[in-house]
C-alpha positions as CSV (number, residue, x, y, z in Angstrom):
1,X,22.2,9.6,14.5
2,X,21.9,11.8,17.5
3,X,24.4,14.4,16.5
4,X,22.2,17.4,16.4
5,X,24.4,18.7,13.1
6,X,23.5,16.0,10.8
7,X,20.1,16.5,8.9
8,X,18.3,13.5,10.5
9,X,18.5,15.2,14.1
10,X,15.5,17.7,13.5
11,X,13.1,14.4,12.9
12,X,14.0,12.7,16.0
13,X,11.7,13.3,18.7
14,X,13.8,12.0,21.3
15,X,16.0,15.6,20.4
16,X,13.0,17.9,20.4
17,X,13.5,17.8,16.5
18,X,11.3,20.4,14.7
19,X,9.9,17.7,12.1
20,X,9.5,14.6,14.4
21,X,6.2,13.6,13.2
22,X,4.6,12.7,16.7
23,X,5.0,16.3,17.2
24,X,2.2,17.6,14.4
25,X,-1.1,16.4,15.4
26,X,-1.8,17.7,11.9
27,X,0.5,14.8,9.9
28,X,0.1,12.0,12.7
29,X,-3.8,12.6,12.6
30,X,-3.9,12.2,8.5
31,X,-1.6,9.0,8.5
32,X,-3.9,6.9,11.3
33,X,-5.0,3.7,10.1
34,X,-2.8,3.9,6.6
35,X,-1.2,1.1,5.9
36,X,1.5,2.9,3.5
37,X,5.5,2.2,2.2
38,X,6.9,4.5,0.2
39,X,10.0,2.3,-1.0
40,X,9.0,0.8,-4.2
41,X,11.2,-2.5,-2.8
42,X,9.5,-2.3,0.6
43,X,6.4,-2.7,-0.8
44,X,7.1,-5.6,-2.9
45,X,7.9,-7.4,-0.1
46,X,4.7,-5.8,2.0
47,X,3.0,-7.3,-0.9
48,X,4.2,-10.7,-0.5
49,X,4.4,-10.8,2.5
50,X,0.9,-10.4,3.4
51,X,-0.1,-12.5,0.7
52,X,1.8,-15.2,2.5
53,X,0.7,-14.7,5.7
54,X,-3.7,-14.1,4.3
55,X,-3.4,-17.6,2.1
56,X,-1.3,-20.1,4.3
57,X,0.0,-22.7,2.4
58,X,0.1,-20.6,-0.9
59,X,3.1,-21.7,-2.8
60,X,5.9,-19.1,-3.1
61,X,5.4,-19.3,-7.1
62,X,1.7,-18.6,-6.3
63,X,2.1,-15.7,-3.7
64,X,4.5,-13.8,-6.5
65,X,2.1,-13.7,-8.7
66,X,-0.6,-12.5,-7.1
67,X,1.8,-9.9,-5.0
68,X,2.6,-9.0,-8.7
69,X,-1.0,-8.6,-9.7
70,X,-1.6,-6.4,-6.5
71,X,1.2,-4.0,-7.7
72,X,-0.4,-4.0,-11.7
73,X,-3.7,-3.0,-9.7
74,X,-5.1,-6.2,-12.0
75,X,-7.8,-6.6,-8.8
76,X,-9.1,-2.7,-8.5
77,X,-12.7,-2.3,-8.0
78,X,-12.5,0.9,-9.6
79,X,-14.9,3.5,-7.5
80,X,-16.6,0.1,-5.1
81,X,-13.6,0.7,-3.3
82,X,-13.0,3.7,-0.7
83,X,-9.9,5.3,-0.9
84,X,-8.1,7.8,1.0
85,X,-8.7,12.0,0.2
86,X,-5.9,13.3,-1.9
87,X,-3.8,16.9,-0.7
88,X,-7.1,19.2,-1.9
89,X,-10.4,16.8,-0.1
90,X,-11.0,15.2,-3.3
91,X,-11.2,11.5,-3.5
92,X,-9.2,10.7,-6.4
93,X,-11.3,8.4,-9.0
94,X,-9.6,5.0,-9.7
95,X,-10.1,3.1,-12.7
96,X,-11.3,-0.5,-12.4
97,X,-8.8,-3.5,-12.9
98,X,-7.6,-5.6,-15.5
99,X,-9.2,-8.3,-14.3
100,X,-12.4,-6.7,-14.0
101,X,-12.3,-5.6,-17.9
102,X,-12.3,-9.2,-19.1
103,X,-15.5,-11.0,-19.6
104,X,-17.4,-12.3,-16.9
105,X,-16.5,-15.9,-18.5
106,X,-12.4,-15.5,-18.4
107,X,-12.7,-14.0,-15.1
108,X,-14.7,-17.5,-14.0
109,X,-11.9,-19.3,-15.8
110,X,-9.1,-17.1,-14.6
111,X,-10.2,-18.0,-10.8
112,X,-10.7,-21.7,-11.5
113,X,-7.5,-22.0,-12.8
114,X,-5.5,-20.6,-9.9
């Protein structure tokens, strides 16, 4: 990993690589505070994992759904939620959820039943 000819030398900072990321203030000021993977399996696990750890005792049937559901975006709030800027400055617009499309009675029924 630390031979400077293979391609992953220029993003190590520890070899004055040219696209380290601690190096741009630029990209290390835009990623503070994300809480980002960009491996689709990473994030499945991400998913599960925190579902896990935020509802202790959760079975692991349980926490698979609901890691699933957070993947479908079933639980959106549509524009209630902030989100980050896109490339240009614009927030993007997100559409509301499955889960928020059903009637106010399913939804009731939906949460009682989990």
């Amino acid at each position: 990993m630390r031979d400077p000819k293979i391609a992953i030398a220029d993003k190590l900072s520890s070899l004055d690589g040219a696209n380290a990321y601690n190096l741009n203030a630029e990209e290390h000021a835009a990623t503070l505070g994300a809480h980002n993977v960009n491996d689709a399996v990473e994030g499945n696990f991400g998913r599960f994992d925190h579902v896990l750890h935020r509802f202790r005792g959760v079975s692991t049937e349980s926490a698979s759904g609901v890691a699933q559901q957070l993947k479908m975006h079933d639980f959106d709030e549509g524009d209630m939620a902030t989100h980050r800027k896109g490339n240009h400055g614009v927030s993007e617009r997100r559409a509301v959820g499955y889960f928020y499309t059903l009637p106010r009675a399913e939804q009731e029924a939906a949460v009682r039943a989990g």
